[in-house]
Residue, then its C-alpha position, 0 to 999 in steps of 0.5 A: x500500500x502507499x506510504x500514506x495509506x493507513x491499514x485501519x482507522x480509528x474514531x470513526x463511524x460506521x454505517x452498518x447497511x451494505x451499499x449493494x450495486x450490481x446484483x451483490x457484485x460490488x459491496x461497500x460501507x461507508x465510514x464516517x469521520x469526526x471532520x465530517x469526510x467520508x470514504x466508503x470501504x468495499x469489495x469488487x467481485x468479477x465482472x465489468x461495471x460502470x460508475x458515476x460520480x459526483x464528487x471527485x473520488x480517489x480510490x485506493x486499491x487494497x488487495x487485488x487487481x483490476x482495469x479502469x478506463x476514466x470517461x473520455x479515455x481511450x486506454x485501461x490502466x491496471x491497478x493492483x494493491x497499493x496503487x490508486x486513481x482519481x475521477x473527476x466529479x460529474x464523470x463515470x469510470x468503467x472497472x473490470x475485475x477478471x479474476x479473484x476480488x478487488x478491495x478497494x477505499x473510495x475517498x470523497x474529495 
């Protein structure tokens, strides 16, 4: 993982209802933070999905792999555990798990 990345966060909040997309292949829950941030924490099973944001996102990816193709962009870039990237607010980004689960942290920023 990254320098900066943590392996756990302490005094935070969690919301206890799964955010459930895709029929049950992508699975997050979102951990609030005293500051009023919030990042969502999930898990990513085989198959090809596309995401719409609002807000800026940075995802961390925290075990696995996957491919990711940001709106407007012609290229997939893989990403494996310890690395990340970015998506601009009001845009969409299509991820591709092949195999195995990709777990993942999504920044609100």
């Amino acid at each position: 993982m990254p320098n900066d990345f943590p392996g756990q966060y302490d005094g935070v909040s969690v919301i206890c209802k799964a955010n459930i997309y895709f029929d049950g292949k992508v699975v997050s829950h979102s951990v609030l933070f005293p500051d009023g941030s919030k990042k969502t924490l999930g898990l990513i099973f085989p198959g090809h999905f596309l995401f719409n944001t609002d807000a800026p996102e940075r995802m961390d990816i925290t075990a696995g792999a996957c491919k990711v193709k940001l709106a407007g962009e012609e290229r997939w870039n893989v990403y494996q555990a310890g690395m990340s990237f970015k998506v601009p607010g009001k845009s969409s980004f299509e991820i591709t798990v092949s195999d195995g689960v990709a777990e993942y942290v999504c920044s609100y920023e």
